[in-house]
N, C-alpha and C positions, 0 to 999 in steps of 0.2 A: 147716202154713203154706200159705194159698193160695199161688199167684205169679200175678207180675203180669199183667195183661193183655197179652199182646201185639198188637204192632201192628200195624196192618192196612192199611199200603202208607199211608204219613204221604208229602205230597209239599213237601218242602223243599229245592229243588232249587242253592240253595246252598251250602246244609252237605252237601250230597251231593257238590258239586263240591269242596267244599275236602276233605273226606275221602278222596274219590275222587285228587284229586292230593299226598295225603298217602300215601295208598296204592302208587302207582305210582313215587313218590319210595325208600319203603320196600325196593321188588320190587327196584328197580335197585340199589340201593344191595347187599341181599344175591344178586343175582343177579354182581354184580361180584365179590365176596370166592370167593361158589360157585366162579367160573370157576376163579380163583386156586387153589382149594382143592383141584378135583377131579381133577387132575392125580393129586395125592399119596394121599388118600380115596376111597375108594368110595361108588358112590351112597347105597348102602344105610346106610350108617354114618353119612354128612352127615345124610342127611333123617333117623336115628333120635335122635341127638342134640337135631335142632332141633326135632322132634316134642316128645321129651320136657321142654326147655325151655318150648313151647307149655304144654302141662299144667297147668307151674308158671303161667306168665303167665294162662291161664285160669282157675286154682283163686285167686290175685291179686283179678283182677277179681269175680268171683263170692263169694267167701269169706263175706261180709256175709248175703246170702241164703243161702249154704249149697248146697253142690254137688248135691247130690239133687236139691234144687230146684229147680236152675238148667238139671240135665239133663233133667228133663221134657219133653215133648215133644206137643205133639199129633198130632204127623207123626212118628215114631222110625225109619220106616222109608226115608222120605223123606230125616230127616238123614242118616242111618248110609250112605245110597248118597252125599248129595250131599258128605260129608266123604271118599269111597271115594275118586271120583272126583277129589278135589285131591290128593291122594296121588299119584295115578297120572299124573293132570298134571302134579304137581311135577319126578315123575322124568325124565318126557319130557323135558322143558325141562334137565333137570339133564344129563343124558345131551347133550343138543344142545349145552352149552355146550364140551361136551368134546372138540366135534368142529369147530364155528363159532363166528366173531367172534360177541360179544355183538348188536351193530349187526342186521347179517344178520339173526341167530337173530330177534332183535325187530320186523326189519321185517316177516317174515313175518305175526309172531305179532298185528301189528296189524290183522289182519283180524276179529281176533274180537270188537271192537264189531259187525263188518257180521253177523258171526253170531248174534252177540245179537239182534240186530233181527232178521235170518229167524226166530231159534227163537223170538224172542217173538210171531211170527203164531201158530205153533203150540201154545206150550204157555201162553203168558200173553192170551192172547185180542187181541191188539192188530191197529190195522189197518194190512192193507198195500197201499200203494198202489203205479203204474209208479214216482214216485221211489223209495221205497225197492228195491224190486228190481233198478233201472238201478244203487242203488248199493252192495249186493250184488254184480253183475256187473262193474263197474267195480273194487271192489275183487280178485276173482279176475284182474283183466287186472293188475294191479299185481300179484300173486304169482308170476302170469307170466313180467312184466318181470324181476323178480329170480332165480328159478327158473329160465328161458330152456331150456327144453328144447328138445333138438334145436340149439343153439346153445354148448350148456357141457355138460360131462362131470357128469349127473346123478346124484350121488352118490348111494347111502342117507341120509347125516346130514342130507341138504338138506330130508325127508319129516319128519324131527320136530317141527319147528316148527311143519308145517303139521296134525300130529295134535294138537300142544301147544294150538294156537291156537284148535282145535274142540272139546278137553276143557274149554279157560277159557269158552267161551261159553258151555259146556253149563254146567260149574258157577257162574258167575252166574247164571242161568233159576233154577235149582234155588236161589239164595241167598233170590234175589227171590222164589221159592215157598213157604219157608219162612218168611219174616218176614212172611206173611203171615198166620201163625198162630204163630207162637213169637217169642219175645225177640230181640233179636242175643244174650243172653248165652246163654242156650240152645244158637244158633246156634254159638256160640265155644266152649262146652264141647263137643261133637260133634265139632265141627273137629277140637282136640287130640287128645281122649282114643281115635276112633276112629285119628285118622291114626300115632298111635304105638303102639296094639293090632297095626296091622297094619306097621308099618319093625321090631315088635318080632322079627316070623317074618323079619325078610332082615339087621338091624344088624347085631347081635350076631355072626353067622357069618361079617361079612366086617371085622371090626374089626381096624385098624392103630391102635394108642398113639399119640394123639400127643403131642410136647412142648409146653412151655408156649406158645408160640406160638400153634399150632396149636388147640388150649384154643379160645385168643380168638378169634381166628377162628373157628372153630366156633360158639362161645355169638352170639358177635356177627349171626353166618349166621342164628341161632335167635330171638335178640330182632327181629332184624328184621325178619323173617319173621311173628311173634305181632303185632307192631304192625301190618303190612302188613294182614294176613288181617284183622287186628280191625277197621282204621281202613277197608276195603271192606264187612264186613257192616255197618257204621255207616252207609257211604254209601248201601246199597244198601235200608237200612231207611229212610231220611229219603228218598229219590228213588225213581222208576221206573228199571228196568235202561235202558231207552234214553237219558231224560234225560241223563246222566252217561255215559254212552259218550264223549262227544265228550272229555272232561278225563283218557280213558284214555291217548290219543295220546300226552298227554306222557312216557308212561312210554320212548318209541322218543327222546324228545330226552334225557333224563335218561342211558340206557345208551348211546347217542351217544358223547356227552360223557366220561362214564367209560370207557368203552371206548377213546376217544383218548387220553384220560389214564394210563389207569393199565398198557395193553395197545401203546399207539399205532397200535390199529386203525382203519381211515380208511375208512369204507364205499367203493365204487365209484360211479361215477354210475350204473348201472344198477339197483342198491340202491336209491341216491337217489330214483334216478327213482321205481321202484316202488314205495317209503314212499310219496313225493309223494301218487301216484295212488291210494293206499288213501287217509292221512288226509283229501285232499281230497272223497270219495267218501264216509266216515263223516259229515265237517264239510256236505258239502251237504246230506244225508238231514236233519241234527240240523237246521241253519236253515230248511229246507223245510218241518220237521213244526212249528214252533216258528211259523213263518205262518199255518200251517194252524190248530194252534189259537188261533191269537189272532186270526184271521176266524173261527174256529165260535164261538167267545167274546163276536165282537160283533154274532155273530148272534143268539144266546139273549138277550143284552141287547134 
């Protein structure tokens, strides 16, 4: 059986944005249960669970074409690192909630639209101009503002976000590099099957039972997780990585809000401030470039 062609960077840049903020709906959603969770579980045990749920959901999705087929790859080497890499993201960020408000964790971690755009100078050919860069630097003044060293008793926990934040930039580059020659479902099968090859070498040796409770929560951590990851390579196939940055922001209002809810974590204004000046700082880059093409647009006219 052939497979299908894949797609080669399709630019529909609003089904990008609605997946894009189905996605980020998604993160927060099991990034809230995680925090809950990891208290009582181990890293290693949450993320082998929800891995292997992925599997199911990806073997799901694909089933019609047939898994073989679906894993194909023109790039195998390319997937197999850029699925490595959200594993090891994941943990970061899973590790950070154990330490910091959800809020916090996320305001850092919204810099990595601004990282998207730097890495896409480099590995996706795009161009950069002073705005982009001013809002690159702009957004490191906002991690600043929340981080405040020299100012607040700089923790270790406070550094994971800010690795977390650099691992997600890097693994959307890599999303958008691969759907430029393979499928999303392709993309989706790699995702699962490599990410739970590898929680398989650390789950298992740190496993606490849990009860039926704990069950739900877990699997629930897991579906949301497969939806999340799926409804991003969707977005990232129908858009450019930068397009769609801007509709990542939401994912910082979304764990807000549940964080005040479910936690009654109430960021600081210093927080505040520094979300401010990163989203502000992605949202200017997005409308600047968005000018820009639509004066190079009617200039070719």
């Amino acid at each position: 059986m052939t497979p299908p062609a894949a797609t080669t960077g399709r630019n529909d840049t609003s089904r990008g944005a609605i997946f894009t903020m189905l996605a980020m709906l998604g993160f927060a959603s099991m990034d809230t249960i995680t925090k809950w969770m990891v208290a009582d579980y181990s890293v290693g045990q949450m993320m082998w669970v929800r891995y292997a749920v992925f599997c199911l959901f990806a073997w799901a999705v694909v089933r019609r074409r047939g898994l073989r087929a679906a894993a194909r790859s023109a790039r195998p080497a390319l997937q197999f690192g850029r699925a490595l890499l959200a594993v090891i993201e994941s943990a970061v960020f899973v590790l950070a909630f154990r330490y910091l408000p959800l809020a916090d964790t996320h305001a850092v971690a919204a810099t990595s639209p601004l990282i998207v755009i730097a890495l896409g100078v480099l590995f996706l050919g795009e161009r950069a101009g002073p705005a982009r860069w001013a809002a690159v630097g702009a957004g490191f003044v906002g991690v600043l503002l929340i981080v405040r060293p020299g100012f607040r008793e700089l923790d270790w926990p406070l550094l994971l976000p800010v690795a977390g934040a650099i691992l997600w930039g890097g693994y959307q580059i890599l999303v958008r590099l691969c759907s430029r020659t393979d499928t999303p479902d392709t993309t989706l099968v790699w995702s699962a099957f490599v990410a739970f090859g590898a929680t398989t070498l650390i789950g298992p040796w740190q496993w606490i039972w849990p009860d039926a409770k704990g069950w739900a929560l877990l699997l629930a951590i897991a579906l949301l997780g497969a939806l999340a990851h799926y409804s991003l390579i969707k977005a990232l196939d129908y858009a450019e990585a930068g397009a769609v940055q801007p509709y990542s922001y939401t994912l910082l209002v979304f764990v807000t809000i549940l964080g005040a809810i479910v936690f009654g974590d109430i960021p600081d204004n210093w927080t505040l401030g520094g979300a401010a000046v990163i989203v502000a700082s992605g949202l200017y880059t997005w409308h600047h470039e968005r000018r820009a093409a639509a004066k190079a647009a009617i200039t070719r006219d």
